[in-house]
C-alpha positions as CSV (number, residue, x, y, z in Angstrom):
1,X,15.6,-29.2,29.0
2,X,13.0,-28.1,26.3
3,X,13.4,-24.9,24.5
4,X,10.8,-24.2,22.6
5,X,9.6,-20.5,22.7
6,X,6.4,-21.7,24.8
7,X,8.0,-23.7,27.3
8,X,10.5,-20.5,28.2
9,X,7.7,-18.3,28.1
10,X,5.9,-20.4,30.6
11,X,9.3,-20.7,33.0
12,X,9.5,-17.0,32.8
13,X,5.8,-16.9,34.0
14,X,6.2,-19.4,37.0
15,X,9.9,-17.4,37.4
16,X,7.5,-14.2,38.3
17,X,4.5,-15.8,39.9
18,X,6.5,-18.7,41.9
19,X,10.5,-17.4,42.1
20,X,11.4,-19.3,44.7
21,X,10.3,-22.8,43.7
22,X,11.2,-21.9,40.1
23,X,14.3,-21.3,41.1
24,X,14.7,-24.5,43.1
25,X,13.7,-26.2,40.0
26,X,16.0,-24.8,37.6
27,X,18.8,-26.1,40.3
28,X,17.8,-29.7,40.3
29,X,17.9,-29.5,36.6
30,X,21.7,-29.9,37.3
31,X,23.1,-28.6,33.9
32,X,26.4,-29.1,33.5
33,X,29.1,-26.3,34.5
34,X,30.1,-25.6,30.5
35,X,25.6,-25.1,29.8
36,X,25.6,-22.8,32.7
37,X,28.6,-20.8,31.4
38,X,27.2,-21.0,28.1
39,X,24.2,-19.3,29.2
40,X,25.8,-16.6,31.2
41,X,27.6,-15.5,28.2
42,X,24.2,-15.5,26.1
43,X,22.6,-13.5,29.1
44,X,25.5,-11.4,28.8
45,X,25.1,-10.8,24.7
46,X,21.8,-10.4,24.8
47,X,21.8,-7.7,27.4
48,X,24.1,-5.7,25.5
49,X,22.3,-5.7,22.6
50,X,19.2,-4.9,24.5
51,X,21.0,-2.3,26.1
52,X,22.1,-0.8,22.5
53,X,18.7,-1.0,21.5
54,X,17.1,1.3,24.3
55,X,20.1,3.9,23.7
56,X,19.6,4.2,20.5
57,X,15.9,4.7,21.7
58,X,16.7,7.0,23.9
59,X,18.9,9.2,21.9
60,X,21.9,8.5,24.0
61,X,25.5,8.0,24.2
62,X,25.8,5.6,26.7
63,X,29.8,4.2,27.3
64,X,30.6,6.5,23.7
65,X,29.0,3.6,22.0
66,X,31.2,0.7,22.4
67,X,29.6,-2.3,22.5
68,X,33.1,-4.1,23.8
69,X,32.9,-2.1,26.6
70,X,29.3,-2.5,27.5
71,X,30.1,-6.2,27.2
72,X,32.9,-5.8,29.6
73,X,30.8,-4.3,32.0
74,X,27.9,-5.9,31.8
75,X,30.3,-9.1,32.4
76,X,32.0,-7.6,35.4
77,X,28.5,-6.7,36.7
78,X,26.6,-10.2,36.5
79,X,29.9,-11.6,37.6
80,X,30.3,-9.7,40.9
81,X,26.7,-10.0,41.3
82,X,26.8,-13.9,41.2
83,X,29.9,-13.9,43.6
84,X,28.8,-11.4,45.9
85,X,25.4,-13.1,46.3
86,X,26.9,-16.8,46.6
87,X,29.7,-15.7,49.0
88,X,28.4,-13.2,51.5
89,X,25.3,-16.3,51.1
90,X,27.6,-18.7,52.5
91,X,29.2,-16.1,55.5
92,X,25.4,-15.8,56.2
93,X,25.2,-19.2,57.0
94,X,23.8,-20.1,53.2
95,X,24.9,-23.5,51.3
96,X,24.4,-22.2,47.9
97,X,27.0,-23.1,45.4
98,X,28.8,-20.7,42.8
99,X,27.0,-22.9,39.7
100,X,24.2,-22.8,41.2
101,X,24.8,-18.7,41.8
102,X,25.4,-18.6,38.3
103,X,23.0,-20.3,36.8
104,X,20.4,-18.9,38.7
105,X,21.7,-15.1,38.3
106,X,22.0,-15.8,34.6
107,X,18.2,-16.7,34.7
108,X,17.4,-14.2,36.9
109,X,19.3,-11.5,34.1
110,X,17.4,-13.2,30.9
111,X,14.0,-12.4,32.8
112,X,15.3,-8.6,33.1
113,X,16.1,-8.6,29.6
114,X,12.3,-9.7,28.8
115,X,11.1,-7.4,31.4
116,X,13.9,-4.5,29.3
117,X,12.4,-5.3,26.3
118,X,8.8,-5.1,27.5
119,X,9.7,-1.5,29.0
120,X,11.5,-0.5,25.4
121,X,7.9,-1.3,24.0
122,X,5.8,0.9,26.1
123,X,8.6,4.0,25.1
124,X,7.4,3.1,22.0
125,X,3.7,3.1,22.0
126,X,3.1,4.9,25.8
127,X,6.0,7.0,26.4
128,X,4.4,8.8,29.5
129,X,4.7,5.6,30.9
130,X,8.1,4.6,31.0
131,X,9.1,6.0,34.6
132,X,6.7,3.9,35.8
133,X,7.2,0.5,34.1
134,X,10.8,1.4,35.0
135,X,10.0,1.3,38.5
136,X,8.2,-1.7,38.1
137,X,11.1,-3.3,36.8
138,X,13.5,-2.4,39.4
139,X,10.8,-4.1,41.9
140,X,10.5,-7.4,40.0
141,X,14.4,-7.2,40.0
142,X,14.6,-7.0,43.6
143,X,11.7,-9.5,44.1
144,X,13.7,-12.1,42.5
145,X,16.8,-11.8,43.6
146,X,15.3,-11.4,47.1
147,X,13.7,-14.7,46.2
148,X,16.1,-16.5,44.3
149,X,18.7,-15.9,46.9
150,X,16.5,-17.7,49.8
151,X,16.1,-20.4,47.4
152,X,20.0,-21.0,46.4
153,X,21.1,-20.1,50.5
154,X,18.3,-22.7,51.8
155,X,17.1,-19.0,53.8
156,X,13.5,-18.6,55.4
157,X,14.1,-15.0,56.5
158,X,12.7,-12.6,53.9
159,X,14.5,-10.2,56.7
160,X,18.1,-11.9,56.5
161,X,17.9,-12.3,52.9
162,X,17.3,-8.1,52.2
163,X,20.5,-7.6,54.5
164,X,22.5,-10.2,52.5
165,X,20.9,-8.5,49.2
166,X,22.4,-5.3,50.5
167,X,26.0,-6.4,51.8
168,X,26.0,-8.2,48.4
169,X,25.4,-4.5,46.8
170,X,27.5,-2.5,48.7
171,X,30.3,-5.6,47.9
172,X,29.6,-5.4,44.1
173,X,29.9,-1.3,44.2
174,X,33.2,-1.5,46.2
175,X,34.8,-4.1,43.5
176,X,33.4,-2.2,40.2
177,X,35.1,1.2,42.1
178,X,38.2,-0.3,42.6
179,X,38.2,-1.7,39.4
180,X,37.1,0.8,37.7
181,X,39.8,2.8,39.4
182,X,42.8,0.5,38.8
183,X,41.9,0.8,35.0
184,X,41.3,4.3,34.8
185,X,37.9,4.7,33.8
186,X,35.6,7.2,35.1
187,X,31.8,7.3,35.3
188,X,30.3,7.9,31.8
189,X,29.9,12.0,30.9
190,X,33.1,12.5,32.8
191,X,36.7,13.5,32.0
């Protein structure tokens, strides 16, 4: 796989123009299991960094500035994402794999964090703006996940793919409570 800067900006561009076949592609790559790992954990570093970035930005506390803990949760996140999506997938009838989940969710996340870094730019220079790139964001988000999930589950309904999308949500919440429960830890701001 070549990455140079230009050929990963031109796989993010076909990743927003052409998800679903971009995503197909990045499967019959076939990188080994330990690459795909490797890149989840980059995904995962480069979000929290990101992240630290844009509350610094923003003049905010976030988790009370622990960048352990952001990494924690932004694992757990991704992580419950990619098994919620691959596993309610396959009770839907799907065939996508877990590596395949992962390595697609992972490139899925390293789009966001361009698409993060993009909207940390327009604070900068176009502040009014910033509700509405975030927006914008959230859409793209949901338009390739919607997307990426057809193409790991082998799915042709847009319709069926949205209600796994959601289950897949509602999983992930449910998990992060009761985690989040069973270690204590409340929603940031609270006591």
């Amino acid at each position: 796989m070549d990455l140079t800067l230009s050929s990963v900006l031109a796989l993010i561009r076909a990743t927003l123009t052409a998800p679903r076949d971009t995503a197909a592609r990045l499967v019959a790559m076939n990188p080994p299991d330990d690459a795909r790992w490797l890149g989840f954990v980059i995904v995962v570093v480069l979000s929290v960094l990101v992240g630290q970035a844009s509350i610094l930005l923003l003049g905010e506390d976030g988790f009370g500035g622990s960048m352990i803990f952001m990494a924690v949760f932004q694992t757990m996140i991704l992580l419950g994402l990619v098994v919620a999506v691959q596993g309610i997938g396959r009770l839907a009838g799907g065939k996508g794999t877990f590596p395949d989940a992962l390595l697609l969710l992972a490139w899925l996340q390293f789009v966001m964090i361009a698409v993060q870094v993009a909207q940390l730019l327009v604070l900068l220079i176009v502040p009014p703006l910033f509700g509405l790139v975030t927006l914008v964001a959230l859409a793209i988000f949901m338009w390739l996940l919607v997307n990426f999930t057809m193409a790991l589950h082998g799915f042709t309904s847009v319709l069926r793919v949205v209600v796994v999308t959601i289950f897949a949500f509602f999983a992930l919440a449910m998990i992060m409570a009761i985690v989040f429960a069973i270690l204590g830890v409340g929603a940031p701001g609270t006591e």
